[in-house]
Structure formats: structure tokens, C-alpha cells
C-alpha positions as CSV (number, residue, x, y, z in Angstrom):
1,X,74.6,112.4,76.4
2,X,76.4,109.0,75.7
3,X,74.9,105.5,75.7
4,X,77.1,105.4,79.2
5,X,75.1,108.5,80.8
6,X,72.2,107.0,80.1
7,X,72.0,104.2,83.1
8,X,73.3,104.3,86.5
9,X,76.8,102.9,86.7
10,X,77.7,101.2,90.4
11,X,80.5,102.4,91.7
12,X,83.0,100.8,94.4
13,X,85.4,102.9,96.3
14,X,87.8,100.8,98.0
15,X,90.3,101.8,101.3
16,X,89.5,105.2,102.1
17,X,90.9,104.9,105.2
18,X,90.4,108.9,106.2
19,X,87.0,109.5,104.3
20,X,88.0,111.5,102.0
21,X,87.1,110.2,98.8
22,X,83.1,111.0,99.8
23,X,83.1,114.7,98.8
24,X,85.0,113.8,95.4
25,X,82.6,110.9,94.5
26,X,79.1,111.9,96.3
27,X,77.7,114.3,94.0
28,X,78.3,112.8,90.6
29,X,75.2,112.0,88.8
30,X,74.2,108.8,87.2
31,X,76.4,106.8,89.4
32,X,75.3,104.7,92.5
33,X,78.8,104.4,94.9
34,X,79.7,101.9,97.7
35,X,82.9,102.9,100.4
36,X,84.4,99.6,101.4
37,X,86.8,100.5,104.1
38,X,87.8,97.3,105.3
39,X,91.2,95.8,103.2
40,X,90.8,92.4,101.7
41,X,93.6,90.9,101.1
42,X,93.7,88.9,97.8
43,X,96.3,86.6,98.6
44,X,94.6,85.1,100.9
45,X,91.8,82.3,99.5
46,X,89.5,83.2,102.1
47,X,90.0,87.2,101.5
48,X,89.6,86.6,97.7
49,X,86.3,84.8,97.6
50,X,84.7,87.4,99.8
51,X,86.5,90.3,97.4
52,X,85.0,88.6,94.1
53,X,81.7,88.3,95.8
54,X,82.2,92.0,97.2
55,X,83.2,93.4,93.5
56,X,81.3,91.6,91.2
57,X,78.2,93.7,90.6
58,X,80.4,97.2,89.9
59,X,81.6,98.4,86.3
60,X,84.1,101.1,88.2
61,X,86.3,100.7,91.0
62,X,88.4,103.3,92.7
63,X,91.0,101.8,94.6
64,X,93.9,103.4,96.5
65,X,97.7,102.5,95.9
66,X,98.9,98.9,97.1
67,X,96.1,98.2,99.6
68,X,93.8,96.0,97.8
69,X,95.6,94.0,94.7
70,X,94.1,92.9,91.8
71,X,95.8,90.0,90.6
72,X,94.3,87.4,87.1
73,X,92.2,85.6,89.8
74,X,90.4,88.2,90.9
75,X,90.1,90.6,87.4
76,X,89.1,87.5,85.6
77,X,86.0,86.9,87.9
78,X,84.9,90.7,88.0
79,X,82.9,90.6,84.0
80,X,81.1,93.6,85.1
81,X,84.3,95.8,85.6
82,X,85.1,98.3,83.0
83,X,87.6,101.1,84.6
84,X,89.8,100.4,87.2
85,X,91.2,103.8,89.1
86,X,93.8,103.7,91.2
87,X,96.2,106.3,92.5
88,X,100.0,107.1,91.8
89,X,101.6,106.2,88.1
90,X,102.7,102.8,89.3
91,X,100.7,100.0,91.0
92,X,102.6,96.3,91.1
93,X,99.6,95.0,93.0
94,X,97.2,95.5,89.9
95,X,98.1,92.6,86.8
96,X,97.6,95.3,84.3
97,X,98.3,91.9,81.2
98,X,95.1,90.5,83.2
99,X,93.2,93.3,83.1
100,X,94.3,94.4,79.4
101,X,93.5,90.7,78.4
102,X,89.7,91.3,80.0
103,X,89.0,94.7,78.3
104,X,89.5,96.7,82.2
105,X,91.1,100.2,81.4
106,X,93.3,101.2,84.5
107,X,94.3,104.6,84.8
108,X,96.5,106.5,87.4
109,X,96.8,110.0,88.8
110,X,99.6,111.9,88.7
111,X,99.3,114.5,91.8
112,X,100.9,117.3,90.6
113,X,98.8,119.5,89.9
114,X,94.9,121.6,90.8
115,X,92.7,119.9,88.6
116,X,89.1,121.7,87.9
117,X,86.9,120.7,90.5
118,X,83.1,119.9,90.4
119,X,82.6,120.7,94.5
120,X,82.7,124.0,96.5
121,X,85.3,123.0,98.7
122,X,88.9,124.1,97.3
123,X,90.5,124.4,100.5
124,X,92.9,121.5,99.8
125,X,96.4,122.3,99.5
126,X,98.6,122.9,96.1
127,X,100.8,120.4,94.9
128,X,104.8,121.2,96.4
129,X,107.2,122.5,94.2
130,X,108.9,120.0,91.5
131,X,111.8,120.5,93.0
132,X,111.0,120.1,96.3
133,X,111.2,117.3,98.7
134,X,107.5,114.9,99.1
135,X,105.8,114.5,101.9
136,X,107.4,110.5,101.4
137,X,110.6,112.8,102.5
138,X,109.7,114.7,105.2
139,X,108.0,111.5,106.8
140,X,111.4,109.6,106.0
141,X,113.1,112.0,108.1
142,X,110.4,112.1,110.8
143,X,110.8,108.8,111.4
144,X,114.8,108.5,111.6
145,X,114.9,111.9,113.5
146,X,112.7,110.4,116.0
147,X,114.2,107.1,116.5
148,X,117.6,108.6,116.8
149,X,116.2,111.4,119.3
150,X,114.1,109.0,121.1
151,X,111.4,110.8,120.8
152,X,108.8,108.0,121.8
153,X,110.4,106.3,124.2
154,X,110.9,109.6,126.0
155,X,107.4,110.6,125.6
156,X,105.7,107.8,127.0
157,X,108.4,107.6,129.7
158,X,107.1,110.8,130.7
159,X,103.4,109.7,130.6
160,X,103.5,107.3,132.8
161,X,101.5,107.8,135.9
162,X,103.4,108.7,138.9
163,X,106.6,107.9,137.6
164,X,109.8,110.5,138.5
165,X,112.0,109.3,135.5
166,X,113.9,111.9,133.8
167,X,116.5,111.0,130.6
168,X,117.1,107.6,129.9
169,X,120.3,106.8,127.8
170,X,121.4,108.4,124.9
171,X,120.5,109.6,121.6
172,X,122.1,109.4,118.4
173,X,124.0,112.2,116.8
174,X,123.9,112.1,112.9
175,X,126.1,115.6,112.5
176,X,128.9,113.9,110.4
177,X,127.9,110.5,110.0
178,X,127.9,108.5,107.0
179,X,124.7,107.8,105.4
180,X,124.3,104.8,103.0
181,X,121.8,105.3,100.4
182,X,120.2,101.9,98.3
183,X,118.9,103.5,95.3
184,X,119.6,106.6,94.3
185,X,116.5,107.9,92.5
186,X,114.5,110.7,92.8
187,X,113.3,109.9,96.7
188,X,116.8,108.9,97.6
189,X,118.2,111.9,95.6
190,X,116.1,114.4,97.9
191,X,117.3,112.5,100.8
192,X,120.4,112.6,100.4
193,X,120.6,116.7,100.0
194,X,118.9,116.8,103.6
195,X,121.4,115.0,104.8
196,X,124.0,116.9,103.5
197,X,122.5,120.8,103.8
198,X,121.2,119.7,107.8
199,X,123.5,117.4,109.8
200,X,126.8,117.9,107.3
201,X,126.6,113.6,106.1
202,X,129.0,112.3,104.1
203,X,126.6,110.4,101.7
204,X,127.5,107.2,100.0
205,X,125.2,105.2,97.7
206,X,124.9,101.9,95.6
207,X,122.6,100.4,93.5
208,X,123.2,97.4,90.6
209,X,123.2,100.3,87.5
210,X,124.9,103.3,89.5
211,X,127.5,104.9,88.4
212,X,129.3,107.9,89.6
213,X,128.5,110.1,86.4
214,X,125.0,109.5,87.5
215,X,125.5,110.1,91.0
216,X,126.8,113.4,90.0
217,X,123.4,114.3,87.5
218,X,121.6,113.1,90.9
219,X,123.4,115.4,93.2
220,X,123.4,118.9,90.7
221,X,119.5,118.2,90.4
222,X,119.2,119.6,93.4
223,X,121.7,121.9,93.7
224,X,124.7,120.2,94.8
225,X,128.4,120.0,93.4
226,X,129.4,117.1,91.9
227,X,130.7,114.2,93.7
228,X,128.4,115.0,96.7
229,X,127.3,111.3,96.8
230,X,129.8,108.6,96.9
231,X,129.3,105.9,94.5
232,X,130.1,102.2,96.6
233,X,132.0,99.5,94.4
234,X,129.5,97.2,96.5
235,X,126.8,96.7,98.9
236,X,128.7,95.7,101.0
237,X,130.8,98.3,101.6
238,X,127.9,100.5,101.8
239,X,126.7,98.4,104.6
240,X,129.8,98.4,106.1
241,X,130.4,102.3,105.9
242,X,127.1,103.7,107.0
243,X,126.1,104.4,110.2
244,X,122.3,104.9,108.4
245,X,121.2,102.5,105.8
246,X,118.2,104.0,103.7
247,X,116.2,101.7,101.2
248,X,115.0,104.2,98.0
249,X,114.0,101.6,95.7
250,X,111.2,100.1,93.6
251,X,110.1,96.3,94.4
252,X,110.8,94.2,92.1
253,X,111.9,90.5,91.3
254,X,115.5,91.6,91.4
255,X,115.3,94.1,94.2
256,X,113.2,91.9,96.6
257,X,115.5,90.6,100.2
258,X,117.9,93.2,98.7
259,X,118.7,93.8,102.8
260,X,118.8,90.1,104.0
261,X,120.6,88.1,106.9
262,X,124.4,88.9,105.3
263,X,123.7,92.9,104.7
264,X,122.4,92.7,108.3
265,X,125.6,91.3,109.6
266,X,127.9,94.0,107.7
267,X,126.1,96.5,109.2
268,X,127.8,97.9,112.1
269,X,126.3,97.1,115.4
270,X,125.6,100.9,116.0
271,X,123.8,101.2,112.8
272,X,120.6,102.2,112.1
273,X,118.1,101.2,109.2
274,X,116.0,103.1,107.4
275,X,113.4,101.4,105.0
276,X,110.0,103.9,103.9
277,X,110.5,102.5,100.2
278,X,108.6,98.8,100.6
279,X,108.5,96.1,102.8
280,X,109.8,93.2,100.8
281,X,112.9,95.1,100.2
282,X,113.9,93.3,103.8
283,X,114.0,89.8,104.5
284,X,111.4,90.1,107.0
285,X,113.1,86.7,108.9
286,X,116.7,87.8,108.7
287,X,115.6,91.5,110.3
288,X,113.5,89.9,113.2
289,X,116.1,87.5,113.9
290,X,118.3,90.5,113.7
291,X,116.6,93.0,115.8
292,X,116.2,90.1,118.4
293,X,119.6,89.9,119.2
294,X,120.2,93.7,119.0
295,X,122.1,93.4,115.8
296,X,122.0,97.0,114.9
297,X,120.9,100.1,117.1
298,X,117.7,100.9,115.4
299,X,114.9,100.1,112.8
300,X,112.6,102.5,111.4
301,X,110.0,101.6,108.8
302,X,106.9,103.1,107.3
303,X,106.3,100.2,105.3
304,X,105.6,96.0,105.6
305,X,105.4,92.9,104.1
306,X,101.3,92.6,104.6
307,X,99.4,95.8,104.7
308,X,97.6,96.4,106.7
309,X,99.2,94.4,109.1
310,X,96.7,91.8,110.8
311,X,96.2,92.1,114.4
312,X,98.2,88.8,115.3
313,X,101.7,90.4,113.8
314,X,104.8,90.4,115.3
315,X,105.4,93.8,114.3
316,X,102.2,95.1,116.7
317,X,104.4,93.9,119.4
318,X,108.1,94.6,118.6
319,X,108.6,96.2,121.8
320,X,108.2,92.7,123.8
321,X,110.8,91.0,121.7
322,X,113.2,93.5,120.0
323,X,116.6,94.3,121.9
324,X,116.8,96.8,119.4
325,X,115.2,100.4,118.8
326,X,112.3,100.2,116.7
327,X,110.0,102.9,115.7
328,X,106.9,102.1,113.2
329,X,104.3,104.0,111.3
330,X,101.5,102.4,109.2
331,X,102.3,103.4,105.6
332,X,101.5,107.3,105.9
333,X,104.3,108.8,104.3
334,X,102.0,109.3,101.3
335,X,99.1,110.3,103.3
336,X,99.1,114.3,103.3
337,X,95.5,115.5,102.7
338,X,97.1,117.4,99.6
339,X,97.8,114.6,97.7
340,X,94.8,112.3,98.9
341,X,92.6,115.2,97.4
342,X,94.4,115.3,93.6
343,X,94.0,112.1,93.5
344,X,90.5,111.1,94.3
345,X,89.4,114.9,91.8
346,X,91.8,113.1,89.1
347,X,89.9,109.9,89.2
348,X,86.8,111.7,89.3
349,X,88.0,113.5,86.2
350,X,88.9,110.0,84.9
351,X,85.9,108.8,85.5
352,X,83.9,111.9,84.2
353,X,85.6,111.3,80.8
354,X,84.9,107.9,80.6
355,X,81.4,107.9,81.2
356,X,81.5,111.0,78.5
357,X,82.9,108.3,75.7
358,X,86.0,110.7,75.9
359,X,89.7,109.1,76.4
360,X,91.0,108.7,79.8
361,X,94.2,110.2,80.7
362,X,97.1,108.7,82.5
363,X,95.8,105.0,81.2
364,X,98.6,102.3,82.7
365,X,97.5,99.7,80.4
């Protein structure tokens, strides 16, 4: 047994919104765990003090995607902490320089496959072909199918209590319509095909590095010819093309506002937008100002520009001020108990190997 085994390491397990992380972490020995399900938000002075006071006394931390970050102000005030876990292969929220500089190893998880589990339960679902689309995919699609359709607005129009209303407008008919794609990676790549192989889309796309030859290694990926996707000269011509704008890009400092108050205005008024990538993709001004004057037909998003989004938001009560549709989910494209699963059992195998003296795998930093 290693020096590590040999004391009881505290544990904190951070924004398991749908309790799932218990059966994973609960019957590990020589580890004491905490389940913090209430988000702190770190960017926030008040939020930070209470999440350095709430972290302090734990080596290991478990945290889950984007929803608690771990900037230099709050690694550097954690000396206790000696493995950070988080989920997915990518995490902008964590400083991984910060936590390199303060000797934290920060691992991910990968997903894709049935890692050896240490509890009886293996009713959890197998990772989805590699070449099929994510749940991020069918979610993307839930949410523009809906908007399009209606679907909520007609549902609750028929729950309302003694009402007699029947169909109320129109819907919108995607079967040859153009979609505009804003990255044209793996997600967008997936998109795209459903959009071609279900409602017959002409699909057009632009990014700042895209070129047609790699449109066309996109498109025969999945199975389709080349020249399947249209590669734009410009964003603006995208905007100005598609009748569905979907964001499929990474955050960065380039990509951030990369929809703002002019790519709002090329869009045509009929448009819809699509964005399930990340909220400050969007310049969250220019789209309310947008949305309140019924700029474009609809907005669907999975994702925002504070997560979870605090009770006072706008966004909680779009439908007294948008002239606009507007459909919203709270970041669950992700969330498929598949995937939850894998990723708490590879942290657990993560932390297994850690506590063993043995080297981690999928280490970010």
C-alpha cells in the first residue's frame, strides 16, 4: 500500500446536479467525500471567498465541466489540493499554468468507452458509435425542431385551463432551406449531414481557417460526396444566405461576440439562430436588443453567458420581453446518463491510480 493509502484523503465533489456521482465515489476506501451541489461562481468576489473557504481543507476535487471555474485566485489559495478531476478533454474554466505552477495535476475523461467498474451496477449505457452523432447533436436538433414546430408554445396553449384554442400561426418548414454553419468541426460536421440526409438543406459554412478542401474531408467523414457543404467567402454572406445560423465553435479570445449586433442585422428577418456551442459566442446585448425588436424569427440556445443562470436573469423571463421565438434549455445537451456515468468511473479510475502512486491518465497539464 502507498504512503497515500495510508491516511484518509477528503474528497469534494462539486455540481452533481443529478446525483450521480454518489454510487461512483461512495464506496472507495480511505477517502472521506463531500457533494457540493450548489454552483459558486468564482467570478464573483463574494462567490470566491465562500469557494476558497468551501475547498480549502480537500487534496481531491471532482468537478464537472464549466460549472465551477478555477481560476490563479482561487488554485493559489487551495495548498491542500493535489488532483483536480474534471470531465471532458477540454476545460477553459480551469487555469491549468496556475495549477501546473502550484503542483495540482488535472486530469480529464475521455467518454468513450466502458471502463472496469468497482460497483455492481452496470446498467449504464455504452458509449455511441465513433461515427455517430452525440447526444450534443440530437439535443441541437431537439431544440431547433421544436422551436421551428412550435412545440411549446402549442403545448402549453393546450394546457391552459378552460381554454378552446386550437393552432395558432405557423411553423417553419426547413425541407430545402439553407443552413449556415460557424465552424465546421466535428459537432458542426455531424450537423450538417442531418440536415442534408433529413430535410434535403443546402448547407453552407464559414469559419476564419476553412477552406473548401477541408469542407470536403468534413463532408466524406461522414459519408457524403464532396462539395456537400459550401464554403462562404465571408460571414457575412453566410448570415445573409441562411435561413438557420448554427454556432459549432470553441470559445476563445478570437471566437468570442463572433455573432454580434452587425451578423444580427445580416440575418434575414425570417431567420432563425441556433447557438448549443457556448454562450459568449453571442453578444449577449446585441441579441437581446435584437430579439426585442423581433429581428429574426427565432432563438434557440442550450447555452449562456453565466451558468447557472441566477434567478434575476433576463433570460428566466424572455417571454415578457422577446417579440421573437425563443426556446431555452439549461446546458443539457451533454447530460445523457451514458456519458455522466464514464465520466465520474473515469475519474474514479483517475483517482484510484493516483492514490496507488501510479500515473494518471488523460492529465491536461
Amino acid at each position: 500500500m502507498s504512503e497515500k493509502q495510508n491516511t484518509i484523503k477528503k474528497v469534494a465533489v462539486l455540481d452533481d446536479y443529478a446525483g450521480i456521482a454518489r454510487k461512483h465515489f461512495d464506496n472507495i476506501p480511505n477517502i472521506q467525500v463531500s457533494y457540493y451541489d450548489k454552483t459558486l461562481n468564482a467570478a464573483k468576489e463574494d462567490d470566491l471567498r465562500a469557494l476558497i473557504q468551501r475547498l480549502q481543507p480537500y487534496e481531491i476535487i471532482s468537478s464537472m465541466r464549466e460549472r465551477t471555474a478555477f481560476p490563479p485566485e482561487l488554485l493559489s489559495s487551495l495548498p491542500n489540493l493535489k488532483l483536480l478531476l474534471t470531465t471532458g478533454m477540454r476545460n477553459n474554466s480551469i487555469s491549468l499554468p496556475s495549477a501546473t505552477d502550484h503542483k495540482i495535476i488535472v486530469t480529464g475523461t475521455k467518454g468513450d468507452r466502458l471502463p472496469d467498474s468497482h460497483y455492481e451496477d452496470k446498467n449504464y449505457e455504452p458509449p455511441p458509435p465513433a461515427e455517430g452523432p452525440s447526444s450534443v447533436i440530437q439535443h441541437s436538433w431537439a431544440l431547433l425542431l421544436s422551436l421551428c414546430s412550435k412545440i411549446t408554445e402549442h403545448h402549453n396553449l393546450l394546457q391552459k385551463e378552460g381554454g378552446e384554442e386550437w393552432q395558432s400561426g405557423t411553423i417553419i418548414s426547413l425541407a430545402g432551406k439553407t443552413l449556415g454553419l460557424i465552424g465546421l468541426g466535428k459537432l458542426g460536421t455531424q450537423f450538417g449531414k442531418i440536415a442534408v440526409q433529413s430535410f434535403g438543406m443546402k448547407v453552407i459554412a464559414w469559419s476564419q481557417n476553412l477552406t473548401e478542401e477541408k469542407a470536403d474531408e468534413a463532408a466524406q467523414s461522414v459519408g457524403l460526396p464532396k462539395g456537400t457543404f459550401e464554403v462562404v467567402g465571408s460571414k457575412k454572406i453566410l448570415c445573409k444566405r441562411a435561413d438557420v445560423v448554427s454556432l459549432h465553435m470553441v470559445l476563445s479570445e478570437r471566437s468570442r461576440g463572433i455573432v454580434g449586433k452587425e451578423e444580427l442585422e445580416w440575418m434575414k428577418k425570417s431567420a432563425v439562430l441556433l447557438n448549443t456551442s457556448r454562450g459568449g459566442l453571442v453578444d449577449e446585448d446585441a441579441l437581446i436588443e435584437c430579439l426585442k425588436k423581433g429581428g429574426i424569427a427565432g432563438f434557440a440556445s442550450d447555452v449562456f453567458w453565466e451558468e447557472p443562470l441566477r434567478k434575476e436573469s433576463v433570460w428566466r423571463r424572455v417571454g415578457e420581453w422577446s417579440q421573437s421565438q425563443v426556446l431555452l434549455s439549461p446546458h443539457m445537451a451533454y447530460v445523457n446518463e451514458g456519458t455522466m456515468n464514464r465520466w465520474y468511473e473515469e475519474q474514479v479510475e483517475n483517482l484510484g491510480l493516483w492514490l496507488n502512486g501510479e500515473d494518471v491518465r488523460n492529465r491536461l497539464n
